[in-house]
C-alpha positions, 0 to 999 in steps of 0.5 A: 864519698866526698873529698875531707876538707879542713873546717873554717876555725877562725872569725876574724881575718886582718893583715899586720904590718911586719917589719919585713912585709905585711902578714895576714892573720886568723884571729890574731894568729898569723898564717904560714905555708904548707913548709911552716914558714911565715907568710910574709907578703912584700905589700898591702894589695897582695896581703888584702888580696890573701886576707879577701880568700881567708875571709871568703872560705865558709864550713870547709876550706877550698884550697882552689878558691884561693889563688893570691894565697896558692901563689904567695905559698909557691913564691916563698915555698918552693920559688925562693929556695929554687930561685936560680934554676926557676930563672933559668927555666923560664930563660930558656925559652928565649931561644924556643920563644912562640913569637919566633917561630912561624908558619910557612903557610897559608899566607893568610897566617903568615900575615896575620902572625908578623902583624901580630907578633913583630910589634912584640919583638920590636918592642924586646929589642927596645925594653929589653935590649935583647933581638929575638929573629923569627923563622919559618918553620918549626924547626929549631934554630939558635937566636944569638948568644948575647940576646939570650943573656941579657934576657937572662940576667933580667930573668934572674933579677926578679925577686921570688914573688914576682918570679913565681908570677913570671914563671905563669906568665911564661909558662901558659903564653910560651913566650919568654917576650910576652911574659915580660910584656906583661910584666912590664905592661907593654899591652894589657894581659888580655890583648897578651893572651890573645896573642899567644893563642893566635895560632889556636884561633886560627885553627878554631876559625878553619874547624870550629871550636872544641868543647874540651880544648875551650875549656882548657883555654879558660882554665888557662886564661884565668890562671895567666890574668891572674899571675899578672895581678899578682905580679903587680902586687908584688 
């Protein structure tokens, strides 16, 4: 039996300026997200972009086919009333950060991660003002107090839309460094990426790739450019 999906109801789709943002609406009305509070996006890029999905749905509404509305629900819906222990969620992963922990061998990929990888902690240190040290290894080791802080507070800066980005951009790459280098525009979100995955191409260069882990990838891939668009937007 095929999955029930709500039929499309509406004809016309446009976004009003609100005095706090932009809202989008379905013949005239305006949307709301899953907890009934308004949807109110805080510029006209992200609204065009909520609107575009709207617009797009045919006979049954596809929830997956709409990644700019998902995100400005989960910012509003669950990021704003969450805000603090979302921020410290992703600060956390300072101290456990991907760039810093590396292999030990083969010296081949030893190489290839500090060519890599140094230039993005170099970077932290001068946009963010936080060191993060590497190690050899996987065994956890503390980085220093203070440069988790700074990191912190800038974490806890962010507003819950660009926030709710930030948590994808965290979350997919495993690095705390990298989501504000994407953030920030340090490097494009492609070369990012790639980045995060410097490990997985090594691994896919000795064995070959995986059928099922590419598409896990791909998944991956399009949700991580996606959260740096929409954290631009923001």
């Amino acid at each position: 039996m095929s999955e029930w999906k709500q039929k499309r109801f509406w004809t016309e789709v446009s976004v009003q300026e609100d005095e706090d943002g932009y809202a989008v609406a379905l013949d005239g009305r305006r949307i709301k997200t899953p907890a009934k509070t308004p949807l109110i996006l805080p510029g006209r890029e992200m609204a065009e972009a909520v609107a575009a999905e709207w617009a797009a749905q045919e006979e049954g509404i596809d929830p997956l086919s709409m990644p700019f509305t998902r995100s400005a629900n989960a910012a509003i819906d669950k990021v704003r009333t969450q805000h603090a222990e979302v921020a410290d969620m992703l600060a956390d992963y300072g101290d456990s950060d991907l760039l810093c922990y590396r292999a030990e061998s083969p010296q081949e990929l030893v190489t290839r991660q500090a060519e890599a990888w140094d230039p993005a902690l170099d970077w932290a240190e001068s946009a963010l003002g936080a060191r993060l040290e590497p190690r050899s290894g996987v065994i956890h080791q503390p980085q220093a107090p203070e440069a988790l802080e700074r990191l912190r507070a800038q974490v806890h800066a962010l507003d819950a839309f660009r926030l709710a980005a930030f948590h994808d951009l965290v979350s997919l790459s495993g690095s705390l460094v990298l989501g504000f280098a994407a953030a920030q525009g340090w490097r494009d979100a492609e070369t990012l990426w790639q980045m995060s995955r410097l490990d997985e191409l090594w691994q896919e260069e000795q064995w070959g790739p995986d059928d099922e882990a590419a598409a896990v990838e791909a998944h991956k891939r399009t949700a991580f450019l996606h959260a740096k668009a929409f954290h631009d937007f923001a």
